[in-house]
matplotlib code that plots the C-alpha trace (Angstrom):
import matplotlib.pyplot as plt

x = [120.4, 121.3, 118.2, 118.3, 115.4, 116.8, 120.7, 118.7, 116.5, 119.6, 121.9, 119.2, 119.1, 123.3, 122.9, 119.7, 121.9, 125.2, 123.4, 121.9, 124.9, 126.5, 123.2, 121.9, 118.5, 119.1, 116.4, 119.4, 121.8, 120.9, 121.3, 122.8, 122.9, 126.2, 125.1, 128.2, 128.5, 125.2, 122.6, 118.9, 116.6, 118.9, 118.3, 114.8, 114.7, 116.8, 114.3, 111.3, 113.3, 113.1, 116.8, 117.5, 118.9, 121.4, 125.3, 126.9, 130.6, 130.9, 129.3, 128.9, 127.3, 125.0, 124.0, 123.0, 121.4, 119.1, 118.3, 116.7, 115.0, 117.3, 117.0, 113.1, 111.5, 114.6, 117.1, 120.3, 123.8, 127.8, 130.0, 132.9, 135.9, 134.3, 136.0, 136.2, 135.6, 132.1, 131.1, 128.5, 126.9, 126.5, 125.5, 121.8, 120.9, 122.5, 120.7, 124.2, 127.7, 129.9, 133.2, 134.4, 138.3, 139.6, 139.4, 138.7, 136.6, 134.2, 134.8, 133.9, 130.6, 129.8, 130.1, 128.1, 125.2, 125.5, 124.8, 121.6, 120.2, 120.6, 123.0, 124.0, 124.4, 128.0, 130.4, 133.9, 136.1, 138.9, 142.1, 142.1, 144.5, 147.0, 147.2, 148.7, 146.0, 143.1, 141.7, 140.0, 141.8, 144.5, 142.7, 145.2, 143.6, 139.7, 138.9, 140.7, 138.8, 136.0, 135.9, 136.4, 133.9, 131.7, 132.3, 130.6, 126.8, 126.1, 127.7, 125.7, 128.4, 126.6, 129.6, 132.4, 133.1, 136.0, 137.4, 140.0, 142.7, 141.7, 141.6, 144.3, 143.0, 139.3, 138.1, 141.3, 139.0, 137.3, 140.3, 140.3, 136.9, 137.1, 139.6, 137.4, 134.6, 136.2, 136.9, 132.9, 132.0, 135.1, 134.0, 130.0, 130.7, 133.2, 132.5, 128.8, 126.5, 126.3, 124.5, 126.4, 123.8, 126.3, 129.0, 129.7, 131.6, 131.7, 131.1, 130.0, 132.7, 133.4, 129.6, 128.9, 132.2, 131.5, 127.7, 129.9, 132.6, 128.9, 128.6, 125.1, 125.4, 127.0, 127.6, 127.0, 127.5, 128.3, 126.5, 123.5, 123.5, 126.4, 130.3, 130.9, 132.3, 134.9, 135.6, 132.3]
y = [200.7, 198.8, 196.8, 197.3, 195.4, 192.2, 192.8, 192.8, 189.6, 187.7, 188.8, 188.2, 184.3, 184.5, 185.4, 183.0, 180.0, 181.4, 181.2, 177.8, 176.4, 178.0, 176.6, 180.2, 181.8, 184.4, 186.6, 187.1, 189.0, 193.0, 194.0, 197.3, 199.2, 201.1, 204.0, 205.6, 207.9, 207.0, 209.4, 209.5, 207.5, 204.7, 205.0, 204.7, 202.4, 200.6, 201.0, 200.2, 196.8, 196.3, 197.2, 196.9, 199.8, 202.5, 203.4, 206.2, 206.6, 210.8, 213.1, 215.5, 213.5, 212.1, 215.9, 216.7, 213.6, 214.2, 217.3, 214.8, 212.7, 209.6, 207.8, 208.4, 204.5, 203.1, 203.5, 205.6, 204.6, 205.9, 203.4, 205.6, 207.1, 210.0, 212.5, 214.6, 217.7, 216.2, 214.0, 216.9, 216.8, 212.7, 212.2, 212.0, 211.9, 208.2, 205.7, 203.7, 204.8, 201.8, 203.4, 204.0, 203.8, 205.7, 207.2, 210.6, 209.9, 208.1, 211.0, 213.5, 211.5, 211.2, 215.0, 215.7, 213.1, 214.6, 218.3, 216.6, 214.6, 211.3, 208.4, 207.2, 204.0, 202.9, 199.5, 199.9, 199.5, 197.1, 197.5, 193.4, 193.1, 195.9, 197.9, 201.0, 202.6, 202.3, 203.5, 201.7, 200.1, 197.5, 194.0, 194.2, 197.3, 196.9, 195.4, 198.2, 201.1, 198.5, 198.5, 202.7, 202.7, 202.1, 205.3, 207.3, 207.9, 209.1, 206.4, 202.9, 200.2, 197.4, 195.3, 195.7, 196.4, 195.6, 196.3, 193.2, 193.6, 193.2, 189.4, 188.1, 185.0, 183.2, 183.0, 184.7, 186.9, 184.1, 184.0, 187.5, 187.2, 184.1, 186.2, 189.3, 186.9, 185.6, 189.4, 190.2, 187.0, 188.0, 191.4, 190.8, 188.2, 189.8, 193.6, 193.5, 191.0, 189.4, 192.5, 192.6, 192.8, 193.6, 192.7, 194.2, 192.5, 191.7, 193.3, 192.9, 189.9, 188.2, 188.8, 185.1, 184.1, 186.8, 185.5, 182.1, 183.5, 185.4, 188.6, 190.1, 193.3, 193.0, 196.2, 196.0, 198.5, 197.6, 194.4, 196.1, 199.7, 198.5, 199.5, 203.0, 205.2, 208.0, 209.9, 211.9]
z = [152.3, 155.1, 156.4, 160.4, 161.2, 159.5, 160.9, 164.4, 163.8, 162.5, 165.4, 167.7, 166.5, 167.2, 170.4, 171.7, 170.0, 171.4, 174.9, 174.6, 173.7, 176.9, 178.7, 179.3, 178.7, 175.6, 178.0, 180.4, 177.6, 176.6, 173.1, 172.8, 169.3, 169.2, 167.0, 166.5, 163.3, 162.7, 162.3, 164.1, 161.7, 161.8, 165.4, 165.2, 162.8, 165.9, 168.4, 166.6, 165.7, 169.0, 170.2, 173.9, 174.4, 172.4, 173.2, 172.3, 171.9, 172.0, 173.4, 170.9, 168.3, 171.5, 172.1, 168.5, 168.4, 171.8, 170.2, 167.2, 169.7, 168.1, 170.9, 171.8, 173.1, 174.6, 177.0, 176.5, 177.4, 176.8, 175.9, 174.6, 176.2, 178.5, 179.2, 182.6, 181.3, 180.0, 182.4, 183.1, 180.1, 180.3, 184.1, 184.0, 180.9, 180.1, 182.5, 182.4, 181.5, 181.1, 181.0, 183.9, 183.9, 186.4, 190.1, 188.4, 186.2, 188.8, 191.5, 188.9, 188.0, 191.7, 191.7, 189.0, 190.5, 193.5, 192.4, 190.6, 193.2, 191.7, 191.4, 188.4, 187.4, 185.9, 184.6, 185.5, 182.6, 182.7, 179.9, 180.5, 177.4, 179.3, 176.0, 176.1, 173.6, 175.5, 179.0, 182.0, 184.7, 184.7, 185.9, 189.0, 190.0, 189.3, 192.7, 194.5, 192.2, 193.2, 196.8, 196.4, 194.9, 197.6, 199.2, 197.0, 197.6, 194.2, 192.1, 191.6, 190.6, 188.3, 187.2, 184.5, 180.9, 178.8, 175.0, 174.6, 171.8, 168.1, 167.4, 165.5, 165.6, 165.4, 168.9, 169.9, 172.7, 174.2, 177.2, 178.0, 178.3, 180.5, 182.7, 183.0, 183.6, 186.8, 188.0, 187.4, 189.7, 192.4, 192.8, 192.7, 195.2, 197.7, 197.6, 196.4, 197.6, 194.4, 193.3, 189.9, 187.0, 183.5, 182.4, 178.8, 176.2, 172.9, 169.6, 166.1, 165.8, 168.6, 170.9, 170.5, 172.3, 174.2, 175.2, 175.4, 178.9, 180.4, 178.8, 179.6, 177.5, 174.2, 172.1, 168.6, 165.3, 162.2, 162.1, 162.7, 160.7, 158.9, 158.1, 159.1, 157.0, 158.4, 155.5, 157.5]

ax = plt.figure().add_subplot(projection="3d")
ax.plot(x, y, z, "-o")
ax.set_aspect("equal")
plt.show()
């Protein structure tokens, strides 16, 4: 059985050395457990390790799972692929959705807020590796989807996210993250006051070089409930 509370510790220690090294304060990065196909206890056994926050990749495992009170002590967000069609059942009850990759997609979650009286907070997503396979905006784009952005009153911008390609080889993230670091500090700066608060990157393998280009939010699974199986 996979011991949560010790994956947490020892990941913890990566990332306070990972931001020392970078001369940063391991205070000003968020752990967030990414609880995909796993199943409520392991998500309490999360929180009450002292997880920062759990991310959900769909949203019908994250309904069933609300329905446990999985995620009962600490905040909730969606890190997966979100679809339009269920942007409903996400606005609201996440307190961040992180991908945001297109003008839809962030219309239909201003909509959404809107109709509940809130806004919700989001990331843009940014395809920073341009691959075909995955969603979010091209990094030629984000500041435009930035700046219309603004126009929405229901819709609280909080910085970028990004998936970069699998690494091929060791460390072989660390300049897309350099790249999409340089958008996060562009945009913050020119379009919102330097109100920015997260940028989210890096996972169970490459968060330290991650924590390394200024991540504040890295998303981690396996290394904390361990390898998922999908033969579930």
């Amino acid at each position: 059985m996979t011991n949560i509370a010790e994956n947490i510790q020892t990941i913890r220690g990566r990332m306070a050395a990972a931001a020392r090294q970078a001369g940063r304060e391991p205070a000003e990065i968020m752990l967030v457990g990414a609880s995909k196909m796993n199943d409520a206890a392991a998500c309490q056994a999360a929180i009450a390790a002292g997880i920062d926050a759990l991310g959900e990749n769909r949203v019908q495992e994250m309904t069933a799972k609300l329905a446990e009170h999985a995620y009962d002590g600490a905040p909730l967000h969606f890190i997966g692929h979100l679809q339009r069609n269920k942007v409903r059942q996400v606005v609201g009850t996440v307190s961040l959705i992180h991908s945001v990759g297109s003008l839809e997609l962030l219309a239909e979650i201003d909509r959404q807020a809107e109709k509940r009286g809130i806004v919700q907070d989001i990331l843009l997503e940014v395809n920073i590796g341009g691959e075909e396979s995955k969603s979010g905006f091209d990094p030629e784009e984000v500041y435009a989807a930035a700046a219309e952005a603004r126009n929405y009153a229901h819709v609280r911008v909080l910085g970028l996210m990004t998936i970069p390609p699998v690494e091929q080889t060791p460390h072989g993230n660390l300049p897309y993250f350099v790249k999409i670091h340089r958008l996060y500090v562009d945009i913050s700066r020119n379009l919102y006051d330097n109100t920015f608060k997260y940028l989210s990157m890096g996972m169970s393998d490459d968060f330290e070089d991650a924590i390394a280009a200024g991540a504040t939010i890295v998303r981690v699974g396996s290394a904390i409930f361990g390898r998922r199986s999908y033969q579930l």
